[in-house]
Backbone as XML, in Angstrom:
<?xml version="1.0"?>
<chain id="A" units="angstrom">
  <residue number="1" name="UNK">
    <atom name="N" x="7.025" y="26.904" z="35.799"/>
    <atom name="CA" x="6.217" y="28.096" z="35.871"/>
    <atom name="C" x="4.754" y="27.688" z="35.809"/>
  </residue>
  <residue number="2" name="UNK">
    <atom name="N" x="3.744" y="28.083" z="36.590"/>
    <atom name="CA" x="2.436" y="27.861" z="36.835"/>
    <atom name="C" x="1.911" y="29.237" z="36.161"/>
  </residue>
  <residue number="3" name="UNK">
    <atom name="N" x="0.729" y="29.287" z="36.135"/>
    <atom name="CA" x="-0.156" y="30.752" z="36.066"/>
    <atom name="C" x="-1.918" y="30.431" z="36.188"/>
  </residue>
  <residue number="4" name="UNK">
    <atom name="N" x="-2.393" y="31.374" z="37.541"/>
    <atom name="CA" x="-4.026" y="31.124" z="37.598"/>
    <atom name="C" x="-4.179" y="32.666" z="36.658"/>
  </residue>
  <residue number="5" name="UNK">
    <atom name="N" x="-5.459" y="32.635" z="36.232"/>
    <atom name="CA" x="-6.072" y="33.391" z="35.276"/>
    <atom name="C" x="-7.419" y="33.874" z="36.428"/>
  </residue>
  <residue number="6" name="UNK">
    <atom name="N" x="-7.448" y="35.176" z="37.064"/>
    <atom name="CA" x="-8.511" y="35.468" z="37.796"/>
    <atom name="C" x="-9.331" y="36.445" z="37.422"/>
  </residue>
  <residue number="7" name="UNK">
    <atom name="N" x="-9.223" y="36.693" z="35.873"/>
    <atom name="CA" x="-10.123" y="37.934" z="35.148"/>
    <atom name="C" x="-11.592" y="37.830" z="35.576"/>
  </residue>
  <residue number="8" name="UNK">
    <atom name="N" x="-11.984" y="36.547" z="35.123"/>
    <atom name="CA" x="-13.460" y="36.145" z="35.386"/>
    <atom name="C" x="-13.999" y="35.824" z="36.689"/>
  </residue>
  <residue number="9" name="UNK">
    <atom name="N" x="-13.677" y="35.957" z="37.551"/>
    <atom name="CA" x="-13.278" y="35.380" z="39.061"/>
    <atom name="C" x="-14.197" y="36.154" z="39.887"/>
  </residue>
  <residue number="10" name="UNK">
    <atom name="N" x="-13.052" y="37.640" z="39.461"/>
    <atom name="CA" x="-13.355" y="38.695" z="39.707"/>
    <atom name="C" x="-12.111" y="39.451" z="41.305"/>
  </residue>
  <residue number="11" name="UNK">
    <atom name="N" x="-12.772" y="40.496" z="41.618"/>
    <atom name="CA" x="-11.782" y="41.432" z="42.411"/>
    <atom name="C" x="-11.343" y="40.542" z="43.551"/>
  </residue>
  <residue number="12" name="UNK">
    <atom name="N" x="-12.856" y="40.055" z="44.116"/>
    <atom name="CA" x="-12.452" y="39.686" z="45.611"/>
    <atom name="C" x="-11.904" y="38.602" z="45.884"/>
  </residue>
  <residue number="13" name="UNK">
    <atom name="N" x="-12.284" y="37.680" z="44.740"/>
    <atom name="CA" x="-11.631" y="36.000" z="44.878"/>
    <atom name="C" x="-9.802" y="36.383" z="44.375"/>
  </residue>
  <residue number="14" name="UNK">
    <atom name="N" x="-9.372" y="37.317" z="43.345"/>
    <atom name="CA" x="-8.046" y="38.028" z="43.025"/>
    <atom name="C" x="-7.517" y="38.151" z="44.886"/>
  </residue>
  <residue number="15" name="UNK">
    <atom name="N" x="-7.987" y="38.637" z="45.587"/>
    <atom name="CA" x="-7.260" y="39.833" z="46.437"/>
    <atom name="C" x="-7.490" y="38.227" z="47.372"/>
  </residue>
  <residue number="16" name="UNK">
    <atom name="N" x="-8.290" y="37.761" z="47.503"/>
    <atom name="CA" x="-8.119" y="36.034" z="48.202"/>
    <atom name="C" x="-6.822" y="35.075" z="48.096"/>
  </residue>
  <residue number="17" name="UNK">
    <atom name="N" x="-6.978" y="35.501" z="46.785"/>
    <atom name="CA" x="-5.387" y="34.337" z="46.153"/>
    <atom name="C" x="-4.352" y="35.215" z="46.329"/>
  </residue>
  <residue number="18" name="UNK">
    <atom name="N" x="-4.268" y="36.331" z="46.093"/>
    <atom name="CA" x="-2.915" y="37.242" z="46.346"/>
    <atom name="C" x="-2.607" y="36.775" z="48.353"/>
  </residue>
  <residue number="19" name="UNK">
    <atom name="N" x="-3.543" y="37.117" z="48.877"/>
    <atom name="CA" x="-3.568" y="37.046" z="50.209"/>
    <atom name="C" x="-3.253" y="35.564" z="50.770"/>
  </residue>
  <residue number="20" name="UNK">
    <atom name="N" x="-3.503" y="34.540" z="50.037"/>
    <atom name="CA" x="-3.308" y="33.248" z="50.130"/>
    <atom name="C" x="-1.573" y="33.053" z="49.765"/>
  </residue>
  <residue number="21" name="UNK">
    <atom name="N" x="-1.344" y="33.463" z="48.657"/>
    <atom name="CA" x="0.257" y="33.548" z="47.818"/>
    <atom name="C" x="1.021" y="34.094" z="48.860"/>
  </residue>
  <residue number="22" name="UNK">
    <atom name="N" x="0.311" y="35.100" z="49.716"/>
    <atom name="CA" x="1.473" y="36.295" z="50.393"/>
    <atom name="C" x="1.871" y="35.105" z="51.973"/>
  </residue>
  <residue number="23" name="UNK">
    <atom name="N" x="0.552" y="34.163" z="51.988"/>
    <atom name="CA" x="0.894" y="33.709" z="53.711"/>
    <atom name="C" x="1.684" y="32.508" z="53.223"/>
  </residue>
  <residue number="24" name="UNK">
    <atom name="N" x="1.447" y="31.837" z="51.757"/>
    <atom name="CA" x="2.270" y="30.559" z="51.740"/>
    <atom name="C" x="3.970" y="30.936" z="51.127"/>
  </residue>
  <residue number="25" name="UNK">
    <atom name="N" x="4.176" y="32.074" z="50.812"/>
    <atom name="CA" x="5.379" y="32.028" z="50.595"/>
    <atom name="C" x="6.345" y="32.529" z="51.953"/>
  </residue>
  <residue number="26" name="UNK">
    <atom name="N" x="4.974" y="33.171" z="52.732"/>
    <atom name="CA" x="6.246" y="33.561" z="54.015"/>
    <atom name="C" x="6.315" y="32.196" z="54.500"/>
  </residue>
  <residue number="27" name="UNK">
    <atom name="N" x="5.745" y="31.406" z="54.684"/>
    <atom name="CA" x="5.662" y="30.094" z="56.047"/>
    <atom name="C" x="5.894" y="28.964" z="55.509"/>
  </residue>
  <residue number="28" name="UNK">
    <atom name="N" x="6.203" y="28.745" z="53.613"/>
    <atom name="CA" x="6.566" y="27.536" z="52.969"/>
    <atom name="C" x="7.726" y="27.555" z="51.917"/>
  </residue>
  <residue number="29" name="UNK">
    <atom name="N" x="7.798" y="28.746" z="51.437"/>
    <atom name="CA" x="8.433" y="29.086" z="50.157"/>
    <atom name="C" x="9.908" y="29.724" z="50.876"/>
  </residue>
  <residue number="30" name="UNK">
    <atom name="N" x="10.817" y="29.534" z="49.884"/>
    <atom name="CA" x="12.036" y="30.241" z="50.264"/>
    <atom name="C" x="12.827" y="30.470" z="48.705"/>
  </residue>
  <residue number="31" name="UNK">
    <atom name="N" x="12.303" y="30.350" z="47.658"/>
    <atom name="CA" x="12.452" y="30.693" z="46.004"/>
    <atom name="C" x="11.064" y="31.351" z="45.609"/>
  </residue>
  <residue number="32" name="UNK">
    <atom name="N" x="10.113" y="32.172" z="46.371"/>
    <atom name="CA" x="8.803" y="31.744" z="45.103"/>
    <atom name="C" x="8.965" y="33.404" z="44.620"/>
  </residue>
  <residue number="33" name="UNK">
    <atom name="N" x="8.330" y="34.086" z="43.571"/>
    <atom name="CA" x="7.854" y="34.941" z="42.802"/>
    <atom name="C" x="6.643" y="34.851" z="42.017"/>
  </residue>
  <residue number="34" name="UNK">
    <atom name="N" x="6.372" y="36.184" z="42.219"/>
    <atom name="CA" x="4.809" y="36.193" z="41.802"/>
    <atom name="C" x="4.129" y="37.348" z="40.311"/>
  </residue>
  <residue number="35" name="UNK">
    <atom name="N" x="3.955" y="36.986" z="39.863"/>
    <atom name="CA" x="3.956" y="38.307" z="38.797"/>
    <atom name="C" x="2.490" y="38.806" z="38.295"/>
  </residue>
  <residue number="36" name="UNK">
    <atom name="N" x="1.833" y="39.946" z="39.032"/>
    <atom name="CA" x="0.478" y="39.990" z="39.113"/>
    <atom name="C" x="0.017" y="40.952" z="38.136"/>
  </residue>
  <residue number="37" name="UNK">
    <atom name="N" x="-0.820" y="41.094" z="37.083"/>
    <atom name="CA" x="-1.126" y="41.980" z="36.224"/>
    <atom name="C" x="-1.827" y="42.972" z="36.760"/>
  </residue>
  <residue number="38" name="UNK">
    <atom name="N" x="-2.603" y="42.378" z="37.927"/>
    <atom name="CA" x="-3.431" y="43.507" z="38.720"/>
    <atom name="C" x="-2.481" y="44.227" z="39.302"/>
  </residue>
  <residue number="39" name="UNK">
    <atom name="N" x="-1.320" y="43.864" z="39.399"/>
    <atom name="CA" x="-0.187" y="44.653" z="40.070"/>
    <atom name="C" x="-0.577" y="44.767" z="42.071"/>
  </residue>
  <residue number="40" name="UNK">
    <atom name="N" x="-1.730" y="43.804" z="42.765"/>
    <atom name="CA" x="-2.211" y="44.074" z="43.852"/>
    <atom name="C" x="-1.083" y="43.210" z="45.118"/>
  </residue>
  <residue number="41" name="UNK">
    <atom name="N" x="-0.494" y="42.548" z="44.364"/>
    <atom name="CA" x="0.527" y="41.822" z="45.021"/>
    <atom name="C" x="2.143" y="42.319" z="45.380"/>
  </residue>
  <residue number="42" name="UNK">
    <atom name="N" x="2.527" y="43.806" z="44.311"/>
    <atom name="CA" x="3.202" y="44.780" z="44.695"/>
    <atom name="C" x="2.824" y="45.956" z="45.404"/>
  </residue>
  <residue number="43" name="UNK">
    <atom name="N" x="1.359" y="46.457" z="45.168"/>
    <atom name="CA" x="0.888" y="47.476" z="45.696"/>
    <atom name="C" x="-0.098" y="47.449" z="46.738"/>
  </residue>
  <residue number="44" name="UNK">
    <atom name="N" x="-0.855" y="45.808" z="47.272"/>
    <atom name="CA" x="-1.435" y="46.141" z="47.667"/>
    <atom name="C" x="-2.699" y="47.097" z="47.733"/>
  </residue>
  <residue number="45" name="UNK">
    <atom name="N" x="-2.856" y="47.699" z="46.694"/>
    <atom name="CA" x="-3.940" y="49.082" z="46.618"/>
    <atom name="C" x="-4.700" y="48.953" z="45.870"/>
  </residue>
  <residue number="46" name="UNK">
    <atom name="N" x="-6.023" y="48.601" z="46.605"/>
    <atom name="CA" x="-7.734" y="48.140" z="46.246"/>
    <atom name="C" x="-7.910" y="48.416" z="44.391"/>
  </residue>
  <residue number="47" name="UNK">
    <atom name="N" x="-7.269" y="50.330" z="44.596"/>
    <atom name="CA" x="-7.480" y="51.035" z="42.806"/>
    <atom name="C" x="-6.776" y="50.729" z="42.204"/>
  </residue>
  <residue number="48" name="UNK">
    <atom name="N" x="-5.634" y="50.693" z="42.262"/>
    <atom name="CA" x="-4.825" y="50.204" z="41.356"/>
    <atom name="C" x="-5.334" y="48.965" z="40.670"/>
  </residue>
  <residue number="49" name="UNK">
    <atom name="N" x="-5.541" y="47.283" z="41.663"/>
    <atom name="CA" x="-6.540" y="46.162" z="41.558"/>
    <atom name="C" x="-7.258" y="46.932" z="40.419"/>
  </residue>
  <residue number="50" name="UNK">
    <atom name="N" x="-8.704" y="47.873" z="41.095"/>
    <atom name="CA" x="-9.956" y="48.060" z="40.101"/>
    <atom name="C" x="-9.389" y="48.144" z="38.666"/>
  </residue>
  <residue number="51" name="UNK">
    <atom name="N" x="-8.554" y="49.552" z="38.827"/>
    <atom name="CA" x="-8.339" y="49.754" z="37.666"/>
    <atom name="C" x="-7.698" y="48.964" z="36.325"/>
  </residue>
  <residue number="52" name="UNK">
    <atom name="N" x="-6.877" y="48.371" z="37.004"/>
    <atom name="CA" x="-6.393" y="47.215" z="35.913"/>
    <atom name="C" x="-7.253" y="46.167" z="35.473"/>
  </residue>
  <residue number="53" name="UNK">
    <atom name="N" x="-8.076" y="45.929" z="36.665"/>
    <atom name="CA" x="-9.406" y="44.539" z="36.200"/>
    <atom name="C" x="-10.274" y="45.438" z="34.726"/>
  </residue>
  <residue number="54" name="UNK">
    <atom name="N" x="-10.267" y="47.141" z="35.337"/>
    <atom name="CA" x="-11.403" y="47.492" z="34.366"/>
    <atom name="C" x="-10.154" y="47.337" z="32.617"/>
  </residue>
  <residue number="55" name="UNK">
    <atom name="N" x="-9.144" y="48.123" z="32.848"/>
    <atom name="CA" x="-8.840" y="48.162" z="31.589"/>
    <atom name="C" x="-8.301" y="46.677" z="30.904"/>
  </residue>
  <residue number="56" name="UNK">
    <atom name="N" x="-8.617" y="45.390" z="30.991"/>
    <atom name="CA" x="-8.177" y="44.495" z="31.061"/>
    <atom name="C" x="-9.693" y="44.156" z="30.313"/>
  </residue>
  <residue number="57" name="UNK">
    <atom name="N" x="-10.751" y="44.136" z="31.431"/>
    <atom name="CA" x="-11.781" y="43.535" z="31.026"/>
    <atom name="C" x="-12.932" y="44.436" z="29.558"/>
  </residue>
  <residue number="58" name="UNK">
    <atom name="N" x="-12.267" y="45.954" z="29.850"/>
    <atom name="CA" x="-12.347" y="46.747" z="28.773"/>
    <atom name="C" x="-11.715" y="46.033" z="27.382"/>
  </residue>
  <residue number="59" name="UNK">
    <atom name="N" x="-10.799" y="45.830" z="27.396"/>
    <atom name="CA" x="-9.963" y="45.112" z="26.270"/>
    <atom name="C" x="-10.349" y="43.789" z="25.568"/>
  </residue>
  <residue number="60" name="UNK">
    <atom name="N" x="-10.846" y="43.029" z="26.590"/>
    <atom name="CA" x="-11.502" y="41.577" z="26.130"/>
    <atom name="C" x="-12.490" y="42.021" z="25.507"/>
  </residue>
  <residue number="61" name="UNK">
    <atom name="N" x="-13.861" y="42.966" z="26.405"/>
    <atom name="CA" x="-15.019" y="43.079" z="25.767"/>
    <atom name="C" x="-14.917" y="43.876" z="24.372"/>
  </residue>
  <residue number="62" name="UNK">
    <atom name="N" x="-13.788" y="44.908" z="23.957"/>
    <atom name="CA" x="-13.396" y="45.722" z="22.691"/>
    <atom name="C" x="-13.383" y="44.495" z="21.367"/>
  </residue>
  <residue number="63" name="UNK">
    <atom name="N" x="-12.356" y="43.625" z="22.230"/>
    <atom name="CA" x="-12.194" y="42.602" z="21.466"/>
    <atom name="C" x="-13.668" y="41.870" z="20.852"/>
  </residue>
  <residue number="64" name="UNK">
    <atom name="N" x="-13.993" y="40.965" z="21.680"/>
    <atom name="CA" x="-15.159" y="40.765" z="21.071"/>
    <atom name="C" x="-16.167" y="40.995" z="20.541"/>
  </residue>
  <residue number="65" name="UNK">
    <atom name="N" x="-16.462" y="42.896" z="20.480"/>
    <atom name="CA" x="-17.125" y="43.556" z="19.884"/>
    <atom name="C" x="-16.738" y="43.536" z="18.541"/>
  </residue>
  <residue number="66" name="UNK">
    <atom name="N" x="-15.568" y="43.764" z="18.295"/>
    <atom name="CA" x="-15.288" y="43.420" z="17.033"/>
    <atom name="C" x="-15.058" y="42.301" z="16.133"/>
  </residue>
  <residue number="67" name="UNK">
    <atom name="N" x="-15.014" y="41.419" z="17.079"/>
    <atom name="CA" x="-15.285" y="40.192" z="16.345"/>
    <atom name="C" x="-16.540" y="39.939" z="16.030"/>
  </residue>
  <residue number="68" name="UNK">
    <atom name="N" x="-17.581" y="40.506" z="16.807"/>
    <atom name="CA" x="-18.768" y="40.371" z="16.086"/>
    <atom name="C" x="-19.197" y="41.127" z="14.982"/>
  </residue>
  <residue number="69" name="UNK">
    <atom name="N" x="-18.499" y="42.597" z="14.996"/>
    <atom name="CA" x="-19.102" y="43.353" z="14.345"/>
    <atom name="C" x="-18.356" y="43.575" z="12.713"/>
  </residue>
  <residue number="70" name="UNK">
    <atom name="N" x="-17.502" y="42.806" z="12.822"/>
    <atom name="CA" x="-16.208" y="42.563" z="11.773"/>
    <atom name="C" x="-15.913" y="41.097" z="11.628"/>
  </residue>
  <residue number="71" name="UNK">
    <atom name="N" x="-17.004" y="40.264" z="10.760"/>
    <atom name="CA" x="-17.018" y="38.775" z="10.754"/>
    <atom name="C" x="-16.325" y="38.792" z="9.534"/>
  </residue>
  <residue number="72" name="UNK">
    <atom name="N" x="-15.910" y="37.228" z="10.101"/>
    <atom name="CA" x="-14.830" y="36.549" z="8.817"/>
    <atom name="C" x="-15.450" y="36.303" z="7.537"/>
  </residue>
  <residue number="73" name="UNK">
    <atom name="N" x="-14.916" y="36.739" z="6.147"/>
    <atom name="CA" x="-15.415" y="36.720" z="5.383"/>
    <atom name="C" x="-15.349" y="34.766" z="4.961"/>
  </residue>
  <residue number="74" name="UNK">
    <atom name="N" x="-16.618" y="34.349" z="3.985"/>
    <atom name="CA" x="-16.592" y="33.296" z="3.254"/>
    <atom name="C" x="-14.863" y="32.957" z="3.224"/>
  </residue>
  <residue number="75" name="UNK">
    <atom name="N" x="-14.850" y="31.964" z="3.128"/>
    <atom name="CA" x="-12.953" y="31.393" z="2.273"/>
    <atom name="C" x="-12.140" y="32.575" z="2.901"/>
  </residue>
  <residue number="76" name="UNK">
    <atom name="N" x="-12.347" y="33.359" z="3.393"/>
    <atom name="CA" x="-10.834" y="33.904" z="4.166"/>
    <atom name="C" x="-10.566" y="33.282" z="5.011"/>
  </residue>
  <residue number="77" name="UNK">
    <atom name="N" x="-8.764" y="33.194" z="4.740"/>
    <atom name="CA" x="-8.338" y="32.843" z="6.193"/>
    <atom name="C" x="-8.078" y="33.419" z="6.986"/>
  </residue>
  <residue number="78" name="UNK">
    <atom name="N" x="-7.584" y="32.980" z="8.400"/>
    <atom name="CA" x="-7.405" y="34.013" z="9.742"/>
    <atom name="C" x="-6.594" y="34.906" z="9.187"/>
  </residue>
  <residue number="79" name="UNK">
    <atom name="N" x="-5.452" y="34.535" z="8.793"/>
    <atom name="CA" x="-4.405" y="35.887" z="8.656"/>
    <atom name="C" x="-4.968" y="36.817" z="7.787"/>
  </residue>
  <residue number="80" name="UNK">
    <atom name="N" x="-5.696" y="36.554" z="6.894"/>
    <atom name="CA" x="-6.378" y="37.615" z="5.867"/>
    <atom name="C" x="-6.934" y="38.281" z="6.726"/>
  </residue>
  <residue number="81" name="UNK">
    <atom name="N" x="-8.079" y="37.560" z="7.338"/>
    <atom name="CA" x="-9.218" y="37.977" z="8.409"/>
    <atom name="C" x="-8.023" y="39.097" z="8.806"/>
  </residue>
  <residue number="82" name="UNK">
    <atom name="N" x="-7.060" y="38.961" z="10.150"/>
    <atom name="CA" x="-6.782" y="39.283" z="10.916"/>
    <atom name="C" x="-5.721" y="41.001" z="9.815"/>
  </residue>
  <residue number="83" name="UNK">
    <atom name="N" x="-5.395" y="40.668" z="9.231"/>
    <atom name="CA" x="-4.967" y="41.312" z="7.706"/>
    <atom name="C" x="-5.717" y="42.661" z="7.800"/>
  </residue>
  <residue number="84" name="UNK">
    <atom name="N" x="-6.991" y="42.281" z="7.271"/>
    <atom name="CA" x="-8.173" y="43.314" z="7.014"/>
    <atom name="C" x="-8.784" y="44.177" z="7.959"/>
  </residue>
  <residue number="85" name="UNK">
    <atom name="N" x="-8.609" y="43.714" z="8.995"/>
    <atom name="CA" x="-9.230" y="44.144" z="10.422"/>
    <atom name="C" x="-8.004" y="44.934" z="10.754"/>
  </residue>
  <residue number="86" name="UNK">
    <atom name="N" x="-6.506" y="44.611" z="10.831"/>
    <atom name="CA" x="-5.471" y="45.411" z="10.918"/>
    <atom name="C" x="-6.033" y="46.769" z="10.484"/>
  </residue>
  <residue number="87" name="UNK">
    <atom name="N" x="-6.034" y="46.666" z="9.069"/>
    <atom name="CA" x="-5.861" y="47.808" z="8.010"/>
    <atom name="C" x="-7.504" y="48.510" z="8.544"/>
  </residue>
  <residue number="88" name="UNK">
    <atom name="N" x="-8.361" y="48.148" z="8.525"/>
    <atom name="CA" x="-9.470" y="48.832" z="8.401"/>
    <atom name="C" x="-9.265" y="49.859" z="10.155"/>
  </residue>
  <residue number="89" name="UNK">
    <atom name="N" x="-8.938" y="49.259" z="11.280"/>
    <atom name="CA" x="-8.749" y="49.943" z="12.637"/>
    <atom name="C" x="-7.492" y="50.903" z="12.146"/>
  </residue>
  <residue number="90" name="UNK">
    <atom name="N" x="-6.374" y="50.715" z="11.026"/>
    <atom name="CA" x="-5.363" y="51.847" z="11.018"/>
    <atom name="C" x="-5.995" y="52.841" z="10.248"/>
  </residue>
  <residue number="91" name="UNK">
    <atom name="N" x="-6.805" y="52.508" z="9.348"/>
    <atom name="CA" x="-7.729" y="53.849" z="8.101"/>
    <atom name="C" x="-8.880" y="54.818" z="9.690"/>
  </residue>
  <residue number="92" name="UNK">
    <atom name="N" x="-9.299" y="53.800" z="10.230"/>
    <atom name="CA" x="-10.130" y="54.658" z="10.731"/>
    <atom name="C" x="-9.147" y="55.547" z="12.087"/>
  </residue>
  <residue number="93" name="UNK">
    <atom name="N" x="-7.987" y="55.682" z="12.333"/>
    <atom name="CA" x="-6.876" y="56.345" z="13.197"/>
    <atom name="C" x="-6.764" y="57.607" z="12.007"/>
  </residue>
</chain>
């Protein structure tokens, strides 16, 4: 099992490699499968693509907002870290 990572890439170099995947498995491959998070390699469809890049890249940047804004305390460890940050995102639900 292989896997490219095209979050950072971006849309058009994504819809390049899907389009690249789609001509080498008709004219080389006779086992291959492909499993696309953008989902553009089942659907084909530009929005569908957008939309998953946005809620994807929404998620990373959430992420790292809170890692900045919710730093590791002195002598905690990750799981504490990760512990506290649990509990504090379920109090504020």
């Amino acid at each position: 099992m292989l896997f490219l990572k095209t979050q950072y890439a971006g849309i058009e170099i994504h819809k390049l490699i899907i389009h690249l995947f789609k001509y080498l498995s008709k004219k080389y491959f006779t086992d291959f499968k492909l499993q696309d998070e953008g989902e553009y390699w089942e659907t084909g469809d530009e929005k569908v693509l957008q939309d998953n890049f946005n809620r994807y890249t929404n998620l990373i940047n959430n992420f790292v907002t809170a890692i900045e804004s919710f730093p590791l305390l002195p002598g905690e460890t990750f799981e504490d870290y990760f512990k506290r940050m649990m509990e504090f995102i379920r109090d504020k639900k």
